[in-house]
N, C-alpha and C positions, 0 to 999 in steps of 0.2 A: 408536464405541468408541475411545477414546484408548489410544497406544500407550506403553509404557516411553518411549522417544525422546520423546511429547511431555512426559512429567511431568520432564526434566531442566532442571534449573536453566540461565536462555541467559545466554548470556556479552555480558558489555555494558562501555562502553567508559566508564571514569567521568566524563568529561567528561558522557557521556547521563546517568549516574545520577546526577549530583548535581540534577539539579531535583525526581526524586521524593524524592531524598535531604532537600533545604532542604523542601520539603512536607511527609514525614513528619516533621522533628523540630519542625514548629509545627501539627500534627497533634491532633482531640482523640482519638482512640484512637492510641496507641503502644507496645500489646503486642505481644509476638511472634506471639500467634493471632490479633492483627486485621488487615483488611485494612489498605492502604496508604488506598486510596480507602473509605470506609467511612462507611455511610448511617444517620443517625439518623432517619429518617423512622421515620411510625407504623409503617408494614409490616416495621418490626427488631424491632419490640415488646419482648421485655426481652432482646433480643442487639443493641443500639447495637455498633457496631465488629466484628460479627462476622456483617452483612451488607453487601455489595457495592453499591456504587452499581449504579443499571442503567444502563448502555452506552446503551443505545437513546436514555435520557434525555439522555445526554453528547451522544450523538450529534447528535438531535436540536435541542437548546438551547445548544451550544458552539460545536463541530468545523465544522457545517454552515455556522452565523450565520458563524463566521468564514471559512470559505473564500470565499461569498458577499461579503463583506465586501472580499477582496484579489482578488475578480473571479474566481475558479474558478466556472465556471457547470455542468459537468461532475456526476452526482450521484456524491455520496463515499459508501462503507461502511468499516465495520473492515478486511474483506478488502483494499481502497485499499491502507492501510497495506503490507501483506504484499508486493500485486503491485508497491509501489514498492522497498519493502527489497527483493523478486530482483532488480530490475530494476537499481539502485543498486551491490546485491554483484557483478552478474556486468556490469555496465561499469567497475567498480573492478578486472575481471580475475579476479574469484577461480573456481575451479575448480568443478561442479557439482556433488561428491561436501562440498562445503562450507557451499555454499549448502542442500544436501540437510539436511545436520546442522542449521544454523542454525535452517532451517523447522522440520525436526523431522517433515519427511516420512518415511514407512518405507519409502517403494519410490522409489527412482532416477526410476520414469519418470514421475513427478506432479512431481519437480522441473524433468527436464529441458523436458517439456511448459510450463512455467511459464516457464522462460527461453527457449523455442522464441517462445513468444505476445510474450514482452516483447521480443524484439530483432524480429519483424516489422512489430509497431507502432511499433517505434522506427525502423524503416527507411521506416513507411509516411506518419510524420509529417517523416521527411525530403526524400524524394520530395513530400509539400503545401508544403513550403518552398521547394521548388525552382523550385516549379510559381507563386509568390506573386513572384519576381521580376521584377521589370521586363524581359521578355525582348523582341526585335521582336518575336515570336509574339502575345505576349499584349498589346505594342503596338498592334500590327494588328488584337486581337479576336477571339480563341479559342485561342490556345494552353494557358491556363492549363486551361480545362476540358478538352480534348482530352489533354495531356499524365494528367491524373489519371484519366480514362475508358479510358486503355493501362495505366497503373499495376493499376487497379483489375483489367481484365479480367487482367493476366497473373498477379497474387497467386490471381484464384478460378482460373484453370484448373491453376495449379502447384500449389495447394493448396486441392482440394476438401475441403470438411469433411460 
């Protein structure tokens, strides 16, 4: 069930909107009731512009080809999107009562859970980094694996899930 909070308009920076902006004005639906992204396929039948592209297909034949393309091997979803915008707002600083709004979460602690996740994994891909450097350890032939085997075991015991 979607809440008041997510049906509010998100505030966007026009720099971002101008590319849906140049799309929609060479757009073939350009009403105010159509969508932006808007599917004349059979399945609109006689509502051209007033059905939605499916996602899944974007997803599938765009987003994916291209991330593959710049060597993301990783699998991407919609959600992606989301867990990079927290991750992005709250190492830009911004506060979690913010990033809360933005999401358009209704309860504080799905946000804060969300920035909890994002700053471990960014800690836990900091610590792989560290572990990739030319150390004597990893010279000599096991420090890299060792160092990330102590990483690993003290995240699960400090944070059993």
């Amino acid at each position: 069930m979607k809440t008041e909070a997510s049906k509010r308009p998100i505030p966007i920076d026009p720099f971002v909107a101008e590319d849906p902006l140049a799309w929609y004005r060479t757009a073939k639906y350009t009403r105010a009731v159509d969508y932006i992204f808007a599917t004349d396929a059979p399945r609109a039948g006689k509502k051209p512009g007033k059905q939605p592209v499916w996602l899944s297909k974007v997803m599938t034949y765009q987003i994916q080809p291209a991330a593959k393309r710049v060597g993301i091997t990783k699998h991407i979803g919609w959600h992606t999107f989301r867990h990079t915008y927290t991750t992005l707002l709250h190492a830009n600083g911004e506060d979690i009562k913010t990033i809360q709004e933005l999401l358009r979460h209704s309860n504080y602690k799905v946000t804060a859970d969300h920035v909890h996740r994002s700053r471990h994994s960014h800690e836990e891909r900091s610590a792989n980094k560290a572990c990739e450097d030319d150390s004597p350890a990893e010279q000599a032939g096991g420090g890299k694996t060792s160092v990330r085997r102590v990483m690993f075991s003290y995240r699960t015991l400090s944070n059993p899930r």
